[in-house]
FIFI-950165 format. One line per 3 residues: their letters; for each residue y, z, x of N, C-alpha, C. Coordinates in steps of 0.2 Angstrom, whole numbers. Layout:
BEGIN
A> Y/Z/X/Y/Z/X/Y/Z/X ~ ... .
END
This chain:
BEGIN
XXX> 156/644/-36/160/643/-30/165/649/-30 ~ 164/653/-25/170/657/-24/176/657/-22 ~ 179/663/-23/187/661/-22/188/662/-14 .
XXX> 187/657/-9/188/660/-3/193/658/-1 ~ 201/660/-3/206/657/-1/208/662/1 ~ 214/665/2/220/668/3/224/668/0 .
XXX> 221/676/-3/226/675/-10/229/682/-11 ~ 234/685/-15/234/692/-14/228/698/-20 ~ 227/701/-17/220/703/-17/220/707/-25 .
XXX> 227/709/-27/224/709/-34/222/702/-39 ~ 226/698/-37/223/694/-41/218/689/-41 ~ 216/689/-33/210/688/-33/203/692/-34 .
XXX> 203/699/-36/200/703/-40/199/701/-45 ~ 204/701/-49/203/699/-55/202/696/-57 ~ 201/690/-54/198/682/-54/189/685/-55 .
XXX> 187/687/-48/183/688/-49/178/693/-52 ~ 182/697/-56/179/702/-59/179/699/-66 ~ 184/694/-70/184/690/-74/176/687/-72 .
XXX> 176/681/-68/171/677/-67/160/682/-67 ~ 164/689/-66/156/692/-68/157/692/-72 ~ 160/693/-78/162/693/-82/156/688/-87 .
XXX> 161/683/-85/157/675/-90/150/676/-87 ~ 149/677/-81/142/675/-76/136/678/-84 ~ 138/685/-85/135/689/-88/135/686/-96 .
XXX> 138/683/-99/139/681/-105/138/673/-104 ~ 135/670/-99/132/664/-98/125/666/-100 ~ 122/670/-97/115/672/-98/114/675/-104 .
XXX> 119/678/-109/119/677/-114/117/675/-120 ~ 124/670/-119/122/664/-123/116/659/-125 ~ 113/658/-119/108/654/-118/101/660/-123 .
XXX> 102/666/-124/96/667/-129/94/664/-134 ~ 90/664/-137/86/660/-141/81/666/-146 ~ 78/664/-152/73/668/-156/67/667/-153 .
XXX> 64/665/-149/61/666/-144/59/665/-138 ~ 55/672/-134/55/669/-128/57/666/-123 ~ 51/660/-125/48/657/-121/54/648/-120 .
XXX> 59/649/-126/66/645/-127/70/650/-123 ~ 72/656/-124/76/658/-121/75/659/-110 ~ 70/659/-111/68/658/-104/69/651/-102 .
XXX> 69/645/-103/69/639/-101/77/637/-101 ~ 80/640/-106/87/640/-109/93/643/-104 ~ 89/648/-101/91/651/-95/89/648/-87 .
XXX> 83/646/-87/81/643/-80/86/640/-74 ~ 89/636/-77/96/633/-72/101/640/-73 ~ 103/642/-78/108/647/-76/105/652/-72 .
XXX> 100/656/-73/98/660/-67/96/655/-59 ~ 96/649/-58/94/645/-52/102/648/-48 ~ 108/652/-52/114/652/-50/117/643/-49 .
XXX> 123/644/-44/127/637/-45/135/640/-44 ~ 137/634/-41/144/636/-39/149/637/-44 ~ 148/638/-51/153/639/-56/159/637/-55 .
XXX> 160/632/-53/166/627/-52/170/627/-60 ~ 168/624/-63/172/622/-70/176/631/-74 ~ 171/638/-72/175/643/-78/178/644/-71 .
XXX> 178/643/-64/183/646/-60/190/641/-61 ~ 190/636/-63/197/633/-64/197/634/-71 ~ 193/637/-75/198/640/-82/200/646/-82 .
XXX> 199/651/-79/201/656/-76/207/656/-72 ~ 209/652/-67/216/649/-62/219/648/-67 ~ 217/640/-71/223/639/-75/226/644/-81 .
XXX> 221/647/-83/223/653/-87/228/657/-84 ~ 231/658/-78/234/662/-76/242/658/-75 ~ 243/654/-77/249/652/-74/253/655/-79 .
XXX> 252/657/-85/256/660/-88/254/668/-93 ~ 253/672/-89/250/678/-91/253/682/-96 ~ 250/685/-99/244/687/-100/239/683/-105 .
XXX> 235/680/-104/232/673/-108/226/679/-110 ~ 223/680/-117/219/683/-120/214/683/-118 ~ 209/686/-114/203/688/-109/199/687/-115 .
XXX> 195/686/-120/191/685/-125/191/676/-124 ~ 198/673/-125/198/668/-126/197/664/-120 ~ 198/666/-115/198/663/-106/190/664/-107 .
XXX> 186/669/-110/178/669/-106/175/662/-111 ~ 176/664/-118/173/657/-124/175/651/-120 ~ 182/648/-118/181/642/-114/177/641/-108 .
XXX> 178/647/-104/175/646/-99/167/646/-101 ~ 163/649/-104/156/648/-108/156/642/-110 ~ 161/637/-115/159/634/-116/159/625/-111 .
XXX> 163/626/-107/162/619/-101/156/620/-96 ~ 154/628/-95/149/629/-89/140/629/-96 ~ 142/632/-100/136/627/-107/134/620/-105 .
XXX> 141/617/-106/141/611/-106/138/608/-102 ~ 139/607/-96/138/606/-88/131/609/-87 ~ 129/614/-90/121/616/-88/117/612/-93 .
XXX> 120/611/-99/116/607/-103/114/601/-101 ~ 120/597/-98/120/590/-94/115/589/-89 ~ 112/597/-84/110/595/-79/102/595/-82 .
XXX> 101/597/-88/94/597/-90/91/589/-93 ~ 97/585/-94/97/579/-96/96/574/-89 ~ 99/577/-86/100/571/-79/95/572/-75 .
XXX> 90/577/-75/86/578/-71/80/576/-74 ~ 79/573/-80/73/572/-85/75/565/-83 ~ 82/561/-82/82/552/-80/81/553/-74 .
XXX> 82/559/-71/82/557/-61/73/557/-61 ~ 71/559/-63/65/563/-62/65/566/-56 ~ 67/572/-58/71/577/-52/65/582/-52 .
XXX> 64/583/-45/59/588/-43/60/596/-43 ~ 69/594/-39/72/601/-38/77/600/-41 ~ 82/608/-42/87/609/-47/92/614/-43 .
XXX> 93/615/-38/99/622/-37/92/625/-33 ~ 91/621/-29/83/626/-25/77/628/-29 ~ 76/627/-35/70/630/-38/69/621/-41 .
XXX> 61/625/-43/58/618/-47/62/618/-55 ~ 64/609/-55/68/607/-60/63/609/-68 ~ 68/608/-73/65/612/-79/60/605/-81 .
XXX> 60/600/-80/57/594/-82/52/594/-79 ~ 52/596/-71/44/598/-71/41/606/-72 ~ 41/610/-73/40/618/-74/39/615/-85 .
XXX> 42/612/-86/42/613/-94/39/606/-96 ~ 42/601/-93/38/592/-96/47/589/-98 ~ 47/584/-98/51/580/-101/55/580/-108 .
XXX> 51/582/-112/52/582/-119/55/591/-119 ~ 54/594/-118/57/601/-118/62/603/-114 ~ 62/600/-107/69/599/-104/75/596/-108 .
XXX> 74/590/-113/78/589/-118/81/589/-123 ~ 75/598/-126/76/598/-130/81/605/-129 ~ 80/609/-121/84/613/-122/89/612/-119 .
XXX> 92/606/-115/99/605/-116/100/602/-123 ~ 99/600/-127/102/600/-132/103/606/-136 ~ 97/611/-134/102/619/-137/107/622/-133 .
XXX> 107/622/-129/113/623/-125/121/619/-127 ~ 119/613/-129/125/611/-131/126/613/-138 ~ 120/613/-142/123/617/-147/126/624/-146 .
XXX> 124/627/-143/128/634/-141/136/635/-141 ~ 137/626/-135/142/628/-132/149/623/-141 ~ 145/622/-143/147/619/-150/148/622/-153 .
XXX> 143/629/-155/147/635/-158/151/639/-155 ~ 152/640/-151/158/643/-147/164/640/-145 ~ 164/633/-142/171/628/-146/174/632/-151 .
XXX> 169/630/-157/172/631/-165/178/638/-165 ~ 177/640/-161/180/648/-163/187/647/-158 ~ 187/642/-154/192/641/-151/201/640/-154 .
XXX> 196/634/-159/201/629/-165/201/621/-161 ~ 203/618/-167/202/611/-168/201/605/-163 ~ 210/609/-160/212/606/-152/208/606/-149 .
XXX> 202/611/-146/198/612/-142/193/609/-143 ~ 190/611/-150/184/606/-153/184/598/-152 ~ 191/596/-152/192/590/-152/192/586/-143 .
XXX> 194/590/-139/193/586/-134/189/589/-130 ~ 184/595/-132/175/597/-130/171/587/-132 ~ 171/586/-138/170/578/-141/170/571/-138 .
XXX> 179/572/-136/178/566/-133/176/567/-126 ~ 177/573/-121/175/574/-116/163/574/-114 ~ 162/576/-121/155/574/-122/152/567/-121 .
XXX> 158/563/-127/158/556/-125/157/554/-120 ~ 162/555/-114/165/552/-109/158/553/-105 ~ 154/559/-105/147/562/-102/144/557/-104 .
XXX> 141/556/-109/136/551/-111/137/542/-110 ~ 145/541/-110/144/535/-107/143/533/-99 ~ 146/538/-98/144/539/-88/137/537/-87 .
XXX> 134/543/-91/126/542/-90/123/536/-91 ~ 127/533/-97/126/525/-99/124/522/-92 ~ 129/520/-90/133/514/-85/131/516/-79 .
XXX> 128/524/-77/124/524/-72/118/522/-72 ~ 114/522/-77/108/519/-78/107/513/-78 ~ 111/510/-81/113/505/-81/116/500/-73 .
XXX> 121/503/-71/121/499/-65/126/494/-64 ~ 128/493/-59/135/488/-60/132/481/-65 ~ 136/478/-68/135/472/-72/140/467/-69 .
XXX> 139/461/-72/143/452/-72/146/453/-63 ~ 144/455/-57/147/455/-53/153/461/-52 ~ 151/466/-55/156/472/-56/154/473/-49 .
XXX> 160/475/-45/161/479/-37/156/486/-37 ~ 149/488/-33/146/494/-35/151/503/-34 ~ 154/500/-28/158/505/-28/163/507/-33 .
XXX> 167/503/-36/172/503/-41/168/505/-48 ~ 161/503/-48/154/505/-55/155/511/-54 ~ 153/515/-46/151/521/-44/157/525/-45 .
XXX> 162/524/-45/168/531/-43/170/530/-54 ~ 170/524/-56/169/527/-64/165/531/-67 ~ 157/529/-64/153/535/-67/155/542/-67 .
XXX> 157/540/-58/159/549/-56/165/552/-60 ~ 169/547/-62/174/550/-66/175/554/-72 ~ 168/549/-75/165/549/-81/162/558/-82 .
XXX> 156/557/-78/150/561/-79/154/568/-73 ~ 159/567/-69/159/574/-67/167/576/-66 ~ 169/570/-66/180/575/-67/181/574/-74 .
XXX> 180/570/-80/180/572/-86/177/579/-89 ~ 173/581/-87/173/591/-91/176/595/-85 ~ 179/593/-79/181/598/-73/189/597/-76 .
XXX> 190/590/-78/196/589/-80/198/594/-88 ~ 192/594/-90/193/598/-98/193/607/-97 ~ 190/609/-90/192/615/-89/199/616/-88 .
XXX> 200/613/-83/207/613/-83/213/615/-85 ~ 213/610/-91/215/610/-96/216/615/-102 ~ 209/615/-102/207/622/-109/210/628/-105 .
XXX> 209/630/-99/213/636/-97/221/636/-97 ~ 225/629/-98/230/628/-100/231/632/-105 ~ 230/630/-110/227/629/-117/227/634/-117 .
XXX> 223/640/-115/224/647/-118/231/649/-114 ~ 232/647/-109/239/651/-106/246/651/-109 ~ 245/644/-116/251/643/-119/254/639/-117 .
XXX> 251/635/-111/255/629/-108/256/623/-111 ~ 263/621/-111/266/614/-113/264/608/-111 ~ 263/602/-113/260/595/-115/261/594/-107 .
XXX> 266/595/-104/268/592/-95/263/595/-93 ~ 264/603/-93/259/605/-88/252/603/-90 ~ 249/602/-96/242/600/-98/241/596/-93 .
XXX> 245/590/-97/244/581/-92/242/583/-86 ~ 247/587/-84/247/589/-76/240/592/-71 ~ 238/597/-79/229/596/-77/226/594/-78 .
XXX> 225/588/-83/220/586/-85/222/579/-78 ~ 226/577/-75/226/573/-69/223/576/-66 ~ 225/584/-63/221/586/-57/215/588/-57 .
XXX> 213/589/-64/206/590/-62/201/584/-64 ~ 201/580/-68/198/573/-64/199/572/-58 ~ 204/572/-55/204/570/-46/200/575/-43 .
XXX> 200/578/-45/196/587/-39/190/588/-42 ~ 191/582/-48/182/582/-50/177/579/-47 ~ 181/571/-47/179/567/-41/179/569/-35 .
XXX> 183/571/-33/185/575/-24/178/578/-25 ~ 175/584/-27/170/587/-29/163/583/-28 ~ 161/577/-32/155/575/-32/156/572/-27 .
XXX> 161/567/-24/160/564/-17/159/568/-12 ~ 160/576/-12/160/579/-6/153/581/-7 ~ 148/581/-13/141/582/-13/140/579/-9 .
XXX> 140/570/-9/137/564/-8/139/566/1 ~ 140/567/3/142/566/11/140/573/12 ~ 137/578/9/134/584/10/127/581/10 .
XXX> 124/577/7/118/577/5/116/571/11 ~ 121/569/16/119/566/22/119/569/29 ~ 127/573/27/128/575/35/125/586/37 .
XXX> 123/587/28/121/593/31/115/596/28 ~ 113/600/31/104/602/28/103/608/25 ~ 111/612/22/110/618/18/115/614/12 .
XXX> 108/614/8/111/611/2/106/613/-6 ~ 110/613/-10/103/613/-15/98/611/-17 ~ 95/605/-12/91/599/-15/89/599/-8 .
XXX> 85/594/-8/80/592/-2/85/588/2 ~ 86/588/9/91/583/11/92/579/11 ~ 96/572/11/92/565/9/90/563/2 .
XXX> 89/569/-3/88/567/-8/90/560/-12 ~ 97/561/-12/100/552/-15/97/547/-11 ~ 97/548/-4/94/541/-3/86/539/-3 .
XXX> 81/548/-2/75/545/-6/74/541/-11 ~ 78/543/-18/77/541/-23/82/537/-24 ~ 87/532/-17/90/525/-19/96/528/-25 .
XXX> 97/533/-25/105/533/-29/112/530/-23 ~ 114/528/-28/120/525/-25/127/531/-23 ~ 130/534/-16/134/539/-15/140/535/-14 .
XXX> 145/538/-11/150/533/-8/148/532/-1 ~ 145/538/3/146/536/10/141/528/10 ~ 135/528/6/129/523/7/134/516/5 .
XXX> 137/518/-1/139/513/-3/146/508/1 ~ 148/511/5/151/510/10/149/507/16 ~ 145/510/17/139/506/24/137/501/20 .
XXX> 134/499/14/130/494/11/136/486/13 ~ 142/490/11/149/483/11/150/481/18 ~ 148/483/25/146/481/30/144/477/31 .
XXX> 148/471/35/146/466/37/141/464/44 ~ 144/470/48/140/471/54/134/469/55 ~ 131/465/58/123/463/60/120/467/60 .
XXX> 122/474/64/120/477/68/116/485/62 ~ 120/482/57/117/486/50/112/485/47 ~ 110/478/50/103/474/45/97/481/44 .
XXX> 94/483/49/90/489/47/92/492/41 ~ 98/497/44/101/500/38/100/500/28 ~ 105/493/31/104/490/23/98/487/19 .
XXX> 94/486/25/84/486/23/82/495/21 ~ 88/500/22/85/505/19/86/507/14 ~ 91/506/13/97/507/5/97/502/2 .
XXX> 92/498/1/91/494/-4/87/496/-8 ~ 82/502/-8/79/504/-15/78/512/-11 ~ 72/515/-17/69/522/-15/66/520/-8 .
XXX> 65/526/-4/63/529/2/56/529/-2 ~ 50/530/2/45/534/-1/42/539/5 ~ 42/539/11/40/542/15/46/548/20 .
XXX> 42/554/21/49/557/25/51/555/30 ~ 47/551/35/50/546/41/56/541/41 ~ 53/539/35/59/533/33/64/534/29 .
XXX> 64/541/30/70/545/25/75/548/30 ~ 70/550/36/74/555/42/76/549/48 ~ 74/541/47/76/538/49/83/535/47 .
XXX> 84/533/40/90/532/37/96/537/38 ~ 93/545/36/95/550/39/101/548/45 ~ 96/549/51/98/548/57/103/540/56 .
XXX> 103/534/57/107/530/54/115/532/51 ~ 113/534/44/118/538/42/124/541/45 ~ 120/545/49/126/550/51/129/548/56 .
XXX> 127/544/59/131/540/65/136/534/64 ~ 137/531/57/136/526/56/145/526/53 ~ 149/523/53/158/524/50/159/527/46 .
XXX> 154/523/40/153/525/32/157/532/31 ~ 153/537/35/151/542/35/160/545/35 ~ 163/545/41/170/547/42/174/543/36 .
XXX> 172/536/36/176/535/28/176/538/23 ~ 169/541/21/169/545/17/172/551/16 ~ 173/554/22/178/561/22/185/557/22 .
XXX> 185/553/25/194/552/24/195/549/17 ~ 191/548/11/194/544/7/192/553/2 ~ 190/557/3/189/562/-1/194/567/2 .
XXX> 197/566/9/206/571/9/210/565/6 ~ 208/560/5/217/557/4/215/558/-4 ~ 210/558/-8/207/561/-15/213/566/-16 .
XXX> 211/572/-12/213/580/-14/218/579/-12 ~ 222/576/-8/231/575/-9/234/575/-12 ~ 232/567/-17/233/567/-24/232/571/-30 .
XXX> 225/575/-30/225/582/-32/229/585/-31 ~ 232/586/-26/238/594/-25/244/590/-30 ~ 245/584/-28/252/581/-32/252/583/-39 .
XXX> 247/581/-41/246/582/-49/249/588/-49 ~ 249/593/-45/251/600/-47/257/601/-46 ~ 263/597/-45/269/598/-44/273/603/-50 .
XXX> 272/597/-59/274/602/-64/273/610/-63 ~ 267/612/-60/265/618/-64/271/623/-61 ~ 271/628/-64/276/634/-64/273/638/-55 .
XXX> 278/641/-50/273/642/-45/273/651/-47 ~ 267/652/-43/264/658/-42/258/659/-40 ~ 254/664/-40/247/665/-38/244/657/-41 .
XXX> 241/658/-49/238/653/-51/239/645/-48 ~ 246/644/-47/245/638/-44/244/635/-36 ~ 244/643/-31/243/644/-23/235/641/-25 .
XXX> 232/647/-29/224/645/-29/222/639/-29 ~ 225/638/-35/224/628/-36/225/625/-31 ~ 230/624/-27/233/619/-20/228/621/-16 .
XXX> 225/629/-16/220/630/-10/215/629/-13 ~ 210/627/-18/203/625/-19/204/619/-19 ~ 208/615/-18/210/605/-16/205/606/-9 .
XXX> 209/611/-3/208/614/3/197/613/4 ~ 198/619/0/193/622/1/186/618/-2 ~ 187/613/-6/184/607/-8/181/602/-3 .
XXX> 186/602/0/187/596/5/185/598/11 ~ 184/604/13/179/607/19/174/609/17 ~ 171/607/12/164/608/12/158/600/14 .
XX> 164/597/13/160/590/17/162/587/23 ~ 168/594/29/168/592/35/164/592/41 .
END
């Protein structure tokens, strides 16, 4: 994701000169003693991606300079590892076709392979914690956790009369502001920043994690430049917010509808007819409005921080999050 703010231009240079920086030490990492591993290990990180997570370790690293350029890239490698390991796993449950525009690694490689090299990838990004220290190592771990239970409970599906929307914004909590939140953080973390400011982002970036996937989830309805097939979630019946918000409808007049979003699509007609529904339909604005009153809360979280460059950029990428699902 790039810095499209307004910011004063050295230091958004060296935002982005840092960020070639990792880009280049991302496809690094991911080598391997052979080949045809280090090719596979790479696949998602060459399909590119918005680099969201090493661009707020990078930010937050800035609030209090000069924060040790060795140590800002290792954190930043090690949450964007992380994240790309996870998407090799989640595409082998989704049985995901596509990944970031290209064919996903589960079909190009099979199932068991897609597996096994997100599981090298996390190793990687677990050597490279280590070098950080304990602190980091320690909540790389429970933030792993918090991945793998997400995964759980998404598989798994709301239980005993659990509210699906309340099921759905913890997964999201879980599986996508929990490591956005850990970047956060770690860029703290090298900047020298004190227990308040941490807290401070480890609140905002959970918030702007979730802000984040919800703003996918209403991207993958209302616009057709995206990474994946359009409509994809509700081909394959995943549950979004805007869906899951139309589903709580009581309306009559949504009986079709909700005969669509009750499982997988299998045809493009009946995909480009939900489609059309969709975007017409309230859900839809509710969903943008419950993803700016999100990123509101985002900004507040940021009241502690020291102000300067590092913390404009923060307040403007709340912004610039939140315009990508208007």
């Amino acid at each position: 994701m790039s810095l499209d703010i307004a910011l004063d231009s050295a230091f958004a240079a060296g935002v982005s000169e840092r960020l070639e920086g990792i880009e280049w030490q991302l496809r690094e990492s991911a080598f391997a003693r052979t080949p045809f591993v280090t090719e596979a290990a790479q696949h998602i990180i060459n399909a590119g991606g918005k680099r969201f997570r090493p661009l707020l370790v990078v930010l937050a690293s800035q609030l209090y300079p000069p924060a040790d350029p060795g140590q800002v890239d290792r954190a930043a490698l090690v949450v964007e590892l992380t994240h790309v390991a996870s998407l090799y796993h989640d595409d082998v449950m989704d049985d995901a076709d596509l990944r970031r525009g290209a064919t996903s690694a589960n079909r190009l490689y099979d199932n068991s392979i897609a597996i096994m090299i997100g599981d090298f990838l996390f190793a990687r990004a677990s050597s490279i914690v280590a070098t950080l220290g304990t602190d980091y190592v320690a909540l790389q771990a429970e933030t792993f956790a918090r991945l793998v239970q997400g995964q759980i409970a998404e598989t798994r599906g709301p239980q005993g009369g659990e509210d699906p929307l309340a099921h759905y914004l913890g997964v999201v909590a879980d599986k996508t502001g929990s490591l956005i939140a850990t970047s956060a953080v770690f860029g703290g973390m090298v900047a020298g920043a004190g227990p308040d400011v941490l807290a401070a982002l480890d609140a905002f970036g959970e918030e702007i994690g979730v802000v984040f996937q919800l703003s996918d989830d209403v991207i993958d309805i209302a616009s057709e430049v995206t990474g994946k097939t359009p409509g994809t979630d509700l081909r394959e019946g995943v549950p979004t917010l805007p869906t899951l918000m139309a589903r709580a409808s009581n309306d009559p007049a949504d009986a079709r509808l909700h005969e669509l979003l009750a499982g997988q699509i299998e045809d493009a007609d009946t995909v480009a007819e939900a489609l059309e529904l969709m975007r017409v339909h309230p859900a839809l604005e509710q969903a943008r409005a419950e993803i700016s009153r999100r990123a509101a809360v985002a900004k507040e979280y940021l009241r502690p921080l020291p102000e300067g460059e590092a913390k404009q950029a923060l307040l403007a990428l709340c912004d610039q999050v939140v315009s990508r699902s208007s």
